[in-house]
C-alpha positions as CSV (number, residue, x, y, z in Angstrom):
1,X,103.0,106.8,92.8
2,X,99.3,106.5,93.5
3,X,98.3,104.8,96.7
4,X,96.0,101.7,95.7
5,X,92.6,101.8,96.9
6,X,92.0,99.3,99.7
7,X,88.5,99.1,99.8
8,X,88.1,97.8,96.2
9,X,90.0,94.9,97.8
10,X,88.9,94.5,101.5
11,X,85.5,93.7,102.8
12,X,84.7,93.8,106.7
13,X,81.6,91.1,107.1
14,X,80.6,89.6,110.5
15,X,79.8,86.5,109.2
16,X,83.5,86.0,107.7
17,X,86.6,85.2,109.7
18,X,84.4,87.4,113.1
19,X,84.6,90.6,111.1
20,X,88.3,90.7,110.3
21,X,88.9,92.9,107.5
22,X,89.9,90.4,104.5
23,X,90.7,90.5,100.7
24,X,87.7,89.7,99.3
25,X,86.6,86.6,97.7
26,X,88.8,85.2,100.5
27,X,88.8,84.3,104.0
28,X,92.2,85.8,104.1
29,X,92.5,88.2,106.7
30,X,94.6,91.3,106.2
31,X,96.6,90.3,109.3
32,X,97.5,87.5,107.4
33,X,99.0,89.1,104.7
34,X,100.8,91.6,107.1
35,X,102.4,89.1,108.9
36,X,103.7,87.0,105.9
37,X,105.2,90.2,104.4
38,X,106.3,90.9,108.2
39,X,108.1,87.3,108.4
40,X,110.1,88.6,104.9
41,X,108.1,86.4,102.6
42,X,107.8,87.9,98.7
43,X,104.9,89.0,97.5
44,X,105.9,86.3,94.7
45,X,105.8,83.7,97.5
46,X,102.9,84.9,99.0
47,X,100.9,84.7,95.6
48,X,102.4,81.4,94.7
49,X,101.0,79.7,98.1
50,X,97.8,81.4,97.7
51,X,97.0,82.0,94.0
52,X,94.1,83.7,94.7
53,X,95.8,86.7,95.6
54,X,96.9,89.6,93.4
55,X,100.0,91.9,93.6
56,X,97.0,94.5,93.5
57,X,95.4,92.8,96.8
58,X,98.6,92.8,98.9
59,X,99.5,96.3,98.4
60,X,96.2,96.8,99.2
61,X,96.7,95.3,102.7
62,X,99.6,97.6,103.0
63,X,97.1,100.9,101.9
64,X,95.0,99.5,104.6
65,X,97.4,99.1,107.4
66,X,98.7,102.8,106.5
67,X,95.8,104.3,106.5
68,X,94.6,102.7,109.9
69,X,98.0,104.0,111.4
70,X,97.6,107.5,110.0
71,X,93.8,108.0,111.6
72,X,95.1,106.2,115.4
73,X,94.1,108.4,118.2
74,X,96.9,108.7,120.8
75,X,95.8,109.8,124.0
């Protein structure tokens, strides 16, 4: 399985939610999304309480969150 490409998805602009990365179109933050999915919501329930999400746009969110893990720097 391909990883999706999170950057077709996620826009960093300072002049939306401080420069949060979001799914854009949106003013929902990627934190968001990882949070809901963290609390055990569905991706079904997710994109029924915010239609303007796609399946496509949460995995996204999860492409972003691994890739940010894989490049952290430990000291």
């Amino acid at each position: 399985m391909q990883q999706i490409d999170y950057k077709e998805y996620i826009e960093v602009n300072s002049e939306i939610r401080f420069g949060k990365p979001v799914i854009k179109g949106t003013r929902i933050t990627v934190y968001d999304v990882l949070h809901w999915l963290a609390s055990g919501l569905t991706h079904e329930e997710i994109i029924a309480d915010f239609p303007q999400l796609t399946e496509h746009a949460l995995l996204a969110c999860l492409s972003y969150a691994a890739n940010k893990e894989r490049v952290i720097k430990v000291a």
